[in-house]
N, C-alpha and C positions, 0 to 999 in steps of 0.2 A: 314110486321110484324117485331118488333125491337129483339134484342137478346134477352132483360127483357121476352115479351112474347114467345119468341120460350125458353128457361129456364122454365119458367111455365109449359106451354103447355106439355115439354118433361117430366117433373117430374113426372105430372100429367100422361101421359101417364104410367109412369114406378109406377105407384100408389106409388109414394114415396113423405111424408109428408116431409116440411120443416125442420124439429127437423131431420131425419132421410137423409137429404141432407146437412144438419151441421156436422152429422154424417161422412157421405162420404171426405165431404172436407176440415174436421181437420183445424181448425185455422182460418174458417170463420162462423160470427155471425149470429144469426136466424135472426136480424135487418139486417143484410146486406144483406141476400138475400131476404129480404123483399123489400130493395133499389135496388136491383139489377131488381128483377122481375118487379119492377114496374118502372124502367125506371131513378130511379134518382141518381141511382150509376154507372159511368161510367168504364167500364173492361178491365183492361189490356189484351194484348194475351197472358200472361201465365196464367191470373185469367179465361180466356175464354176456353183456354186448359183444366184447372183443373175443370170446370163447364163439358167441353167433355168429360172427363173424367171418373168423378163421373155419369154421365147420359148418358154412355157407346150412344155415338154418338162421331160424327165430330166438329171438331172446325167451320169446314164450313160450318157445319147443323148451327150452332149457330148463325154464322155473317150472316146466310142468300143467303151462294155463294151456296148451294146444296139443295134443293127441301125436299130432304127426309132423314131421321133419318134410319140407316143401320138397315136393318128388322134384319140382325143375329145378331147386338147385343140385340135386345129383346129377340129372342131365348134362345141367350147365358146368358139373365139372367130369363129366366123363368126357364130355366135348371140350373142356380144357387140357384133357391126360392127352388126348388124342394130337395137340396141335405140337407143331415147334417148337423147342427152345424159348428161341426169341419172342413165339409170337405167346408163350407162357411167362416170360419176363416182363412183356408189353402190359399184359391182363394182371400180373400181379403190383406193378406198378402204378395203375389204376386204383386197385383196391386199396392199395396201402397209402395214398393221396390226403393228405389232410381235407377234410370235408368244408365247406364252405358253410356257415349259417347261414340261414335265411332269417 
């Protein structure tokens, strides 16, 4: 399976439409991941990160070096569907946080 269909496949899992995976990844195009899914846009590993990212799995679910998509981030985000507004604004502003190096 290539990363275009494991991106699909996971999206789809997280019942999350294209428009709303544009959403997640701020600054990339609903054409692009149209190219992406389908195989003829090739991903950098920080575009592959940020696709793990937004579809709360692994970068290695995505290249295919790991079998399976982390069952607790589906938890972690059905128990995000479940909560507030606010307290989903709160958690997405988290995530989207410039990261600190260490």
């Amino acid at each position: 399976m290539t990363i275009g269909q494991r991106i699909k496949d996971r999206r789809k899992e997280l019942g999350l439409s294209q428009t709303e995976l544009v959403e997640r990844l701020g600054g990339i195009s609903k054409a692009s991941i149209c190219k992406v899914e389908n195989d003829k846009e090739d991903l950098t590993l920080d575009r592959v990160r940020r696709y793990a990212d937004a579809l709360f799995c692994s970068p290695g679910y995505l290249a295919g070096w790991v079998d399976r998509a982390d069952d607790r981030a589906i938890k972690m985000y059905e128990s995000y569907l479940e909560q507030p507004q606010e307290v989903q604004s709160a958690i997405e502003t988290l995530l989207t946080a410039p990261r600190k190096k260490s």
